[in-house]
N, C-alpha and C positions, 0 to 999 in steps of 0.2 A: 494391583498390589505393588508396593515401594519394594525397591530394592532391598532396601533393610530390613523387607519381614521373610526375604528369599534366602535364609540362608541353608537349606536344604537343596531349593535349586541353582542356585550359585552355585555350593561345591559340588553338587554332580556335574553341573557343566564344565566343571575342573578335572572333576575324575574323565568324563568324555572325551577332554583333548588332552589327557596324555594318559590314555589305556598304556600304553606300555609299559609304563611304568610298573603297574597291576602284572604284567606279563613277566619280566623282569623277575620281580621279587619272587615268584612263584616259580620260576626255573630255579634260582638261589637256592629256595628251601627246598624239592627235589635235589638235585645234584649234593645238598648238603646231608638229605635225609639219604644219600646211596650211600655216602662215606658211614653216614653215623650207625645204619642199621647192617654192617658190613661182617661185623665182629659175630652179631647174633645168627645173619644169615648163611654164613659158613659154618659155623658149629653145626647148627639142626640140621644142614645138607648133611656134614658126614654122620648123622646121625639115622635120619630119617630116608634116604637116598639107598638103606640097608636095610629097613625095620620095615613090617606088615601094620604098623602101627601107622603110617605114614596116611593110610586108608582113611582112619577116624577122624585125622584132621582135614583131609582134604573134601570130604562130603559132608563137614559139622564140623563143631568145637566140641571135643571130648576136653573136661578140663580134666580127669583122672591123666591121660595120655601128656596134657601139654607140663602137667606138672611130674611127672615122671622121668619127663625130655629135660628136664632143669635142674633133676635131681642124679642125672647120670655122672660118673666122673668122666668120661669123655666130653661133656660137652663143656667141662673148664668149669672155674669159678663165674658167678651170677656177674661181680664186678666186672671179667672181661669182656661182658658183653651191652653191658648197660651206662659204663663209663665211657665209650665210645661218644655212645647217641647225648650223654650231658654236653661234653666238648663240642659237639658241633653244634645245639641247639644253644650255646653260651654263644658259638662262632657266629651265628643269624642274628643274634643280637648284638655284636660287634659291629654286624655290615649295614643292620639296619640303621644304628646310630650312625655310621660311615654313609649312609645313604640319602638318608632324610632329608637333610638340608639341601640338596640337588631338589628332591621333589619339591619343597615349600616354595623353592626359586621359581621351577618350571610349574606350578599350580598359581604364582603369582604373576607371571609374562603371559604378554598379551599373542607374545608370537611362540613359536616354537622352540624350545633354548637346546643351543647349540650343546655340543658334548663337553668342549671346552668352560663354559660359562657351567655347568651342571658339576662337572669334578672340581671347578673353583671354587665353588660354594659349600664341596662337601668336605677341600679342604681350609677354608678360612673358618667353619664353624665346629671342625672337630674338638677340639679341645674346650669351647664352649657347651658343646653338647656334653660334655664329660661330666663337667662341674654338674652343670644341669640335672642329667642321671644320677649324681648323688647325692643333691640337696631335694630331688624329686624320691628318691628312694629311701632318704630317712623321712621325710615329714610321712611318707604313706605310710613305709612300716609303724611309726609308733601309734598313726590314727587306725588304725587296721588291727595292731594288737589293744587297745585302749576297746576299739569296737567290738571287739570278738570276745573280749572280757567280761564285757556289761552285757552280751546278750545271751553268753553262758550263764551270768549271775542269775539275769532275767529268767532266763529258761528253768533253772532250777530252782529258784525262788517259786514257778509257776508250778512246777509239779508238786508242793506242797499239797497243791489244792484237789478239791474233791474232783474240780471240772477235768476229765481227762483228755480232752483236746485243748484244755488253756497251755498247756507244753509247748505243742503244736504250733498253737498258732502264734505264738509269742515270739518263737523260733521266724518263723516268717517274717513275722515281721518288724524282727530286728535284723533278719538277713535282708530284706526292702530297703529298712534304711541306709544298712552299709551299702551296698550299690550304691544308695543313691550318692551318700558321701564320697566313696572311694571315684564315682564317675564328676562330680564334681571338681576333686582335687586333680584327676588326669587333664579336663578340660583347662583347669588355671594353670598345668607346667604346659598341657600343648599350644596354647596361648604363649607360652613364655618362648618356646622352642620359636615357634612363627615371629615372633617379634625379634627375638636375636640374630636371625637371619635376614629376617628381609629390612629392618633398621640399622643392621650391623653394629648390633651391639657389641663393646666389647665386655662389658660389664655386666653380666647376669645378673646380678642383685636388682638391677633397674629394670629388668625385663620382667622377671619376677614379681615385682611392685605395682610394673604397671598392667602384668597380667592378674593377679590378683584384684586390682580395684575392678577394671571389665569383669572376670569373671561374676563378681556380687553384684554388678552393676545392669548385666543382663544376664542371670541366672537362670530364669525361666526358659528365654531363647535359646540360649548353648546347649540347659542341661532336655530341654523337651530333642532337639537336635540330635542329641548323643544317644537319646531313648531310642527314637526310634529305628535309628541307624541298628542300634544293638537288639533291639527286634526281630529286625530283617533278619540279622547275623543269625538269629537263635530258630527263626524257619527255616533259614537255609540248610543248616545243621538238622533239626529234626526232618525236613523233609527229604531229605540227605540217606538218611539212616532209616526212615521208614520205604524208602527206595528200593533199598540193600535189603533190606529184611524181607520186601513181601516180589520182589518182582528176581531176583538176583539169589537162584542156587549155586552152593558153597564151593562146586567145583569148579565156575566160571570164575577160575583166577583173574585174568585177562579184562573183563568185565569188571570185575569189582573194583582192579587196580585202575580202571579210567574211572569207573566213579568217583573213586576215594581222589582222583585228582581233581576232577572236576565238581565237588565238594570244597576242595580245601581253595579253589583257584577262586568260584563264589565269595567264600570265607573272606578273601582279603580287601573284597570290593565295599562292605561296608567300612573294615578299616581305614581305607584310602579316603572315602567318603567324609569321613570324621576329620580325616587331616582337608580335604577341600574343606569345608565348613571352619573352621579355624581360619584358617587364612581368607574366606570370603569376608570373614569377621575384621578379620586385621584390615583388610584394603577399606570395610566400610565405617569403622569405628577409631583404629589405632593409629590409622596411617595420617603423618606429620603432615597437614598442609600446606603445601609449594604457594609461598608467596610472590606475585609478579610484580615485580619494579618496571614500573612505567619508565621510560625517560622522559625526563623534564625539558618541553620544547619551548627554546625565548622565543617571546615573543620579537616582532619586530619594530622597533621600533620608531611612531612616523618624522620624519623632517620637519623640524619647525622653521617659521620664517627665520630670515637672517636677521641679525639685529643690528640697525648700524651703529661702526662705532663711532664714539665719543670724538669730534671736530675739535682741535686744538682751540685752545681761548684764544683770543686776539692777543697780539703783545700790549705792553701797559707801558706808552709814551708819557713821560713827566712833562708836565706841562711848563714853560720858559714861568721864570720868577718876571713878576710885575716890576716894570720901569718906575726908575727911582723919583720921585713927584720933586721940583724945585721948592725953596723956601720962599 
């Protein structure tokens, strides 16, 4: 198989030599999830650390108990505990845009990239990532609300009908389509992000242009790519959770808190995988081709005979005038 039909195994061979990065991002959102869920897990301590209620949640989810815990005045308004965890899950999206361009770098080097050459990268392309997050973020919102329109119209259009699963399935499979839209348009800005970075673009409009024509141009490739990537994701998850459920009682806090991390650590390996695959794309299809200038060697060239030269004429002697004849 050619190179260009591997682009599954290409960027896992990307995600392979630099798993850390996978490690990395994954300490980031831990240490960010301690700040953010900090506000909630004080309140319920001095709540529950007093109350015989504490029981129902720790051997089960009572939800009579966990909505009673919400409705106390001691435990503050709902805000100060949930405005916390928005601010820092905004903050994950600040580092990841701050971050990203380090990985594209280091998923595109053949070697190991230095710490210095990875913060260089992630500061020459910030403010291009920026632009990028906002012209990536309106074209989705308005295809997103435009899609979610038509498939409401659709749906209810459908329950007119006598068939009582035409709702149903109509629903489906106007939620199929958006996926498959909404992953398509993700795959043309990740395209655009790869190219600004590793072409050093400074002009996003151009990255965008020419992520866009690739995009339609192997659509199949990219979007089958991102399918399955996102497959993975969605076993990893159920298989995650069907884990938890049958093998993990309610009181093995301790337990459940390494599963749910090692769940969420799973989780990020197919995302990483989607950015390998993009960039395996770029180096096989995007990347500018290095022209080699030969030097032009003279030839040498041979000695010809000598040619002699040109022998002076002789001088040109007048000859004496004829003696005068007598009469």
């Amino acid at each position: 198989m050619s190179d260009k039909k591997s682009l599954l195994s290409s960027g896992w061979g990307m995600v392979g030599r630099n798993k850390r990065y996978i490690f990395w991002f994954w300490l980031l959102n831990l240490t960010l999830a301690e700040f953010g869920t900090a506000a909630f897990r004080k309140s319920a301590h001095a709540i529950l650390d007093h109350s015989m209620a504490a029981d129902r949640l720790l051997h089960g989810f009572d939800l009579a108990v966990m909505i009673n815990l919400l409705a106390r005045p001691e435990f503050g308004p709902m805000a100060s505990a949930t405005t916390p965890a928005m601010y820092f899950s905004f903050l994950f999206l600040v580092f990841t845009t701050l971050f990203l361009p380090g990985v594209f770098q280091g998923y595109a080097s053949t070697y190991r990239l230095p710490r210095e050459d990875f913060f260089r990268a992630c500061g020459r392309n910030l403010w291009r990532y920026i632009r990028l997050l906002i012209i990536a973020g309106i074209v989705m919102g308005i295809f997103a609300g435009v899609l979610f329109a038509i498939n409401g119209a659709l749906t209810g259009k459908a329950g007119e009908s006598t068939n009582e699963l035409l709702p149903f399935e109509v629903q489906m499979a106007g939620l199929t389509v958006i996926f498959l839209v909404m992953t398509t348009l993700r795959i043309w800005f990740d395209l655009a992000e790869v190219d600004v970075v590793l072409s050093d673009q400074r002009g996003v409009r151009k990255s965008i242009g020419t992520a866009f024509r690739h995009t339609f141009r192997s659509l199949v490739r990219l979007l089958a790519s991102y399918v399955v990537t996102t497959i993975l994701a969605a076993i990893i998850l159920l298989g995650g959770i069907w884990t938890w459920m049958k093998f993990l009682a309610p009181e093995k806090w301790f337990a459940a808190f390494i599963l749910s991390q090692l769940i969420l650590f799973l989780l990020l390996i197919p995302r990483f995988w989607q950015r390998g695959i993009v960039v395996a794309y770029w180096k096989q299809n995007m990347v500018m081709p290095v022209v080699v200038v030969q030097p032009t060697i003279a030839q040498p060239i041979a000695p010809s005979a000598p040619v002699a030269a040109p022998s002076d004429p002789a001088p040109v002697v007048p000859s004496p005038p004829p003696a005068p004849q007598g009469i």
